[in-house]
C-alpha positions as CSV (number, residue, x, y, z in Angstrom):
1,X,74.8,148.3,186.1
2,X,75.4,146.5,182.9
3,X,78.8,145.6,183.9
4,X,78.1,144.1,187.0
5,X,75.3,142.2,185.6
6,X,77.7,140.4,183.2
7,X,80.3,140.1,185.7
8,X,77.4,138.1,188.1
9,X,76.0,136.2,185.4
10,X,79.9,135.3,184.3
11,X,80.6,134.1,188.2
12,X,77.2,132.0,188.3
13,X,77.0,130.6,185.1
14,X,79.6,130.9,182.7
15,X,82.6,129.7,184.6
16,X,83.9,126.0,185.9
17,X,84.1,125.5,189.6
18,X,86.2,122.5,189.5
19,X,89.3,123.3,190.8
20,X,90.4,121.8,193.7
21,X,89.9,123.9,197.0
22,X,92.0,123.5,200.4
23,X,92.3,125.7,203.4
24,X,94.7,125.8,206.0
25,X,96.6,128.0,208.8
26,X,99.9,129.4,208.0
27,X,102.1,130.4,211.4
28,X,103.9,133.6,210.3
29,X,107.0,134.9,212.0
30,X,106.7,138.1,211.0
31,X,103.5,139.0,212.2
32,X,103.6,136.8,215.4
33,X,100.2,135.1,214.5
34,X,98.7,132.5,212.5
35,X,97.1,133.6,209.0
36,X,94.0,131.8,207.1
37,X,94.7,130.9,203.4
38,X,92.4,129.6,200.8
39,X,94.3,127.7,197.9
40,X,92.6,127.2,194.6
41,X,94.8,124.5,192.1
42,X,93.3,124.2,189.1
43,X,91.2,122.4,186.9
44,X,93.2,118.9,185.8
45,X,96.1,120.3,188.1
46,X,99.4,118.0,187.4
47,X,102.1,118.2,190.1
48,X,104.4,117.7,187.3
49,X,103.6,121.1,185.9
50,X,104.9,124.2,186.7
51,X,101.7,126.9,187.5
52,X,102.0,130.7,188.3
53,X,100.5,131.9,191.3
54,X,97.8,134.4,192.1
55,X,98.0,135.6,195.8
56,X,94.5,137.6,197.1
57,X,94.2,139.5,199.8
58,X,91.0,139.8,202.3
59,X,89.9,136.6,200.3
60,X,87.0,136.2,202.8
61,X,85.5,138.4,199.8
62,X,87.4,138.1,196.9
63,X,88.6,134.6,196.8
64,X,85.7,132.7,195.4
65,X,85.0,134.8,192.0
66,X,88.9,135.6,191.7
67,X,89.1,131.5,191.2
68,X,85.8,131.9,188.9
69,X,87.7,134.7,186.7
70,X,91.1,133.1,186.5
71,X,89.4,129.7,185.6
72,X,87.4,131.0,183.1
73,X,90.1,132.8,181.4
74,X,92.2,130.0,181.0
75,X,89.3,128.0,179.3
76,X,90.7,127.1,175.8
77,X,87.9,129.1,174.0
78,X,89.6,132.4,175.9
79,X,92.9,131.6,176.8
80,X,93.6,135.3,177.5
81,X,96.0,134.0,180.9
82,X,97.3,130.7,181.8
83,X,95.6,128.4,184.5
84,X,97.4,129.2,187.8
85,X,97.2,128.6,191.9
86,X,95.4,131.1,193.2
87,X,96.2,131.8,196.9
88,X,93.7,133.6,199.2
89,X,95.3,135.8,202.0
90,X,92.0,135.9,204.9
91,X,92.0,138.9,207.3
92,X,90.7,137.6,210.8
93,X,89.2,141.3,211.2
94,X,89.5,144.5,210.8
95,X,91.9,145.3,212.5
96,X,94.3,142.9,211.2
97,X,93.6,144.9,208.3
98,X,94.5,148.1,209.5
99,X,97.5,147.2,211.5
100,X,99.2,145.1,208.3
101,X,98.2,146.6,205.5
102,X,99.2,150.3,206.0
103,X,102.9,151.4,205.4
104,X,104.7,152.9,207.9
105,X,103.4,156.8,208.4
106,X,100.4,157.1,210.3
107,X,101.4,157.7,213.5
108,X,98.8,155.0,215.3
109,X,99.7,151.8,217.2
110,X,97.4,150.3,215.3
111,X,98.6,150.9,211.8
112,X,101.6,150.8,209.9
113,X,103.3,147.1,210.1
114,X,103.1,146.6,206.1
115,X,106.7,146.1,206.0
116,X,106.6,142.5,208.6
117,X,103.5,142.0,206.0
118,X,105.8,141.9,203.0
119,X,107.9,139.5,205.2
120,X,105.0,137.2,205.5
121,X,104.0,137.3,202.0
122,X,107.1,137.9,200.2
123,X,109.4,135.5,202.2
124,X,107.6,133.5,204.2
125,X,104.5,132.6,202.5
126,X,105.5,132.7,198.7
127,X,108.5,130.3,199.5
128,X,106.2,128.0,201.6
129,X,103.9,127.6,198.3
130,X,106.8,127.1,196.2
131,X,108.0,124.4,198.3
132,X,104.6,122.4,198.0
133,X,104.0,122.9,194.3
134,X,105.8,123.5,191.3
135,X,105.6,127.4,190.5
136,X,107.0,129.4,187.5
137,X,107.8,132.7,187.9
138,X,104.4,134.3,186.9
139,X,103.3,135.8,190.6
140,X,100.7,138.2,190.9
141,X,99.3,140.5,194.1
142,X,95.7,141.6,194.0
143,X,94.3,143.7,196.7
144,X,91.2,146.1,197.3
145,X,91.0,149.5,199.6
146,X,93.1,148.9,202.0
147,X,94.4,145.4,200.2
148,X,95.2,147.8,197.1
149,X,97.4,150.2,199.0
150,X,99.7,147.6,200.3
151,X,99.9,145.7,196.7
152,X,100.9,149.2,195.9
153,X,103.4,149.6,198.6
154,X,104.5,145.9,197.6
155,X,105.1,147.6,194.1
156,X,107.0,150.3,195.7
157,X,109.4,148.8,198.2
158,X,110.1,145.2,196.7
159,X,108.9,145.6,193.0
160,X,110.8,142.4,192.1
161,X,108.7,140.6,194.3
162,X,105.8,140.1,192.0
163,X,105.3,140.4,188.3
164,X,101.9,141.7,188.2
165,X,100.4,143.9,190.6
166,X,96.3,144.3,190.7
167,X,94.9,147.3,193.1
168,X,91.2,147.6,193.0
169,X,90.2,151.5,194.4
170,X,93.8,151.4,196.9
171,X,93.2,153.3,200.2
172,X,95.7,155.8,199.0
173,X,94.7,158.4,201.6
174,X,96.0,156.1,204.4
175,X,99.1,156.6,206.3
176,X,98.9,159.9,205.8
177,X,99.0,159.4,201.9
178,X,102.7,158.6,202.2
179,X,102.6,156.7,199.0
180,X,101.3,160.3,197.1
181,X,103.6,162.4,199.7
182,X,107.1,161.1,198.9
183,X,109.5,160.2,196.1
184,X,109.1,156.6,195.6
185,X,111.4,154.2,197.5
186,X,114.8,153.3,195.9
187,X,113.3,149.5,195.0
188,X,111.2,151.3,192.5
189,X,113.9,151.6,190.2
190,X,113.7,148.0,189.5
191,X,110.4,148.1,188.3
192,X,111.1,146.6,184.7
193,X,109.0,144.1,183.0
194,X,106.7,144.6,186.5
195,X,102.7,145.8,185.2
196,X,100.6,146.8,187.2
197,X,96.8,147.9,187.2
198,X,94.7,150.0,189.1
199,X,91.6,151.6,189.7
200,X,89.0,153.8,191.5
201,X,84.7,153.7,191.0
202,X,82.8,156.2,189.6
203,X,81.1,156.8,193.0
204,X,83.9,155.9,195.1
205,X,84.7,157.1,198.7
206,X,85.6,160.8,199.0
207,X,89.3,161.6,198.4
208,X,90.0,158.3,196.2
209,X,89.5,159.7,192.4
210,X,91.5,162.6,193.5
211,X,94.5,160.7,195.1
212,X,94.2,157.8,191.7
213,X,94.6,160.7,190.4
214,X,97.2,162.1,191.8
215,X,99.0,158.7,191.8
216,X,98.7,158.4,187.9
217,X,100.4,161.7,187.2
218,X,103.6,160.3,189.7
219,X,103.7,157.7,187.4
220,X,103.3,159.4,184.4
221,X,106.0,161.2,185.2
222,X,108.7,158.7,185.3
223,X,110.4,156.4,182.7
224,X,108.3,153.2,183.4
225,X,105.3,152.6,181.3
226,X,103.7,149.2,182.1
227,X,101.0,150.4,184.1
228,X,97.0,150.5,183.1
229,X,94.7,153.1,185.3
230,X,90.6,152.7,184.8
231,X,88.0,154.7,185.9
232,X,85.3,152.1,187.0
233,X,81.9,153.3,185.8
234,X,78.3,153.1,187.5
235,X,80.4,151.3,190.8
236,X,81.0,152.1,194.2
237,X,84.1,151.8,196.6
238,X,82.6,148.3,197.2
239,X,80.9,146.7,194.0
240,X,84.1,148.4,192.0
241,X,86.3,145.3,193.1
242,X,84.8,142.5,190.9
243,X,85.1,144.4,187.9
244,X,88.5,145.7,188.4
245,X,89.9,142.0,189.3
246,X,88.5,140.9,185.5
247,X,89.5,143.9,183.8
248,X,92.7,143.5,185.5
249,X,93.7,140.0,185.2
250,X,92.8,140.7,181.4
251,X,95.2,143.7,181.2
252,X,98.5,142.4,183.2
253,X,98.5,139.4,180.9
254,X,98.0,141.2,177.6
């Protein structure tokens, strides 16, 4: 548990918390309902300035050390990314999870309406956040479980939307494992200067090493290259995310 030991004592101790925190209600459209978000600016924001943005999912759990790692990274005695907005994405419950963050496939009422997500995020929400601060064109999607299968499906169907694409231990088995059980869509042949990382925990849920698996050979088997896979040791399912947020902000931005 070395790992997650330095990653604890790195969120507690070694990074600023001074970035400026607001929280507010975005009416969406596309899903018919009204969505949480935590924004993060950061430390010594200037509105003059353009900043990239980092959009999180589920950020009820993620949000707080995301802003922790991305500030701490973009201290001057790291400077391995630039200081950015980081945007939190809250789930109201479960199964606002499970209805918007599965692709189309699984054959339940429940599940499936990731596509009138990527409407919310890609052109409702993103534009919104461009329109109140200055952005560049540095725009990442991190997700875990379930939040890591839709950044993945992001990847997949609108690949130009982001530039970096962060999935801690996807939910790759979901929707029927569409996403392992089909060509990819035609939008991945834009994937260019796109990287992405991903990830699954040594003790991870059953089926989940085998399907990162299985993802990583699709991709080794096409032309595009800027991808990074890690096998998360002595983590679960759970603890895996924190570590695979810091290792991958560190290798998208190498």
């Amino acid at each position: 548990m070395r790992l997650l030991s330095c990653l604890l004592l790195l969120l507690f101790c070694g990074a600023s918390t001074t970035a400026q925190r607001i929280e507010r209600e975005f009416q969406s459209k596309a899903l018919k309902e009204s969505v949480g978000l935590f924004i993060a600016l950061p430390e010594g924001f200037d509105a003059s300035k353009s900043y990239g943005v980092i959009y999180v999912l589920d950020a009820d759990g993620h949000f707080n050390y995301m802003v922790s790692y991305v500030d701490y990274l973009a201290q001057p005695f790291a400077h391995l990314i630039p200081q950015m907005i980081v945007v939190g994405i809250r789930s109201k419950s479960p199964a606002f999870r499970y209805k918007n963050m599965t692709p189309p496939g699984a054959g339940k009422d429940d599940q499936g309406n990731a596509d009138a997500f990527l409407t919310f995020l890609c052109d409702e929400l993103k534009p919104d956040v461009a329109r109140r601060y200055k952005t560049d064109t540095t725009q990442v999607l991190a997700g875990h479980s379930l939040g890591g299968l839709v950044t993945l499906y992001c990847m997949l169907k609108r690949p130009t939307s982001f530039t970096h694409y962060i999935a801690a231990s996807p939910s790759l088995g979901y929707a029927n494992g569409v996403l392992l059980t089909r060509d990819f869509p035609a939008g991945a042949q834009q994937l260019g200067k796109q990287k992405l990382f991903y990830s699954v925990a040594e003790n991870d849920l059953g089926g989940y090493q085998a399907n990162a698996e299985k993802f990583k050979g699709m991709l080794s088997a096409g032309t595009w290259s800027r991808w990074t896979y890690s096998f998360i040791e002595q983590t679960d399912h759970y603890s895996t995310c924190p570590a695979s947020f810091y290792q991958g902000l560190i290798a998208v931005f190498k």
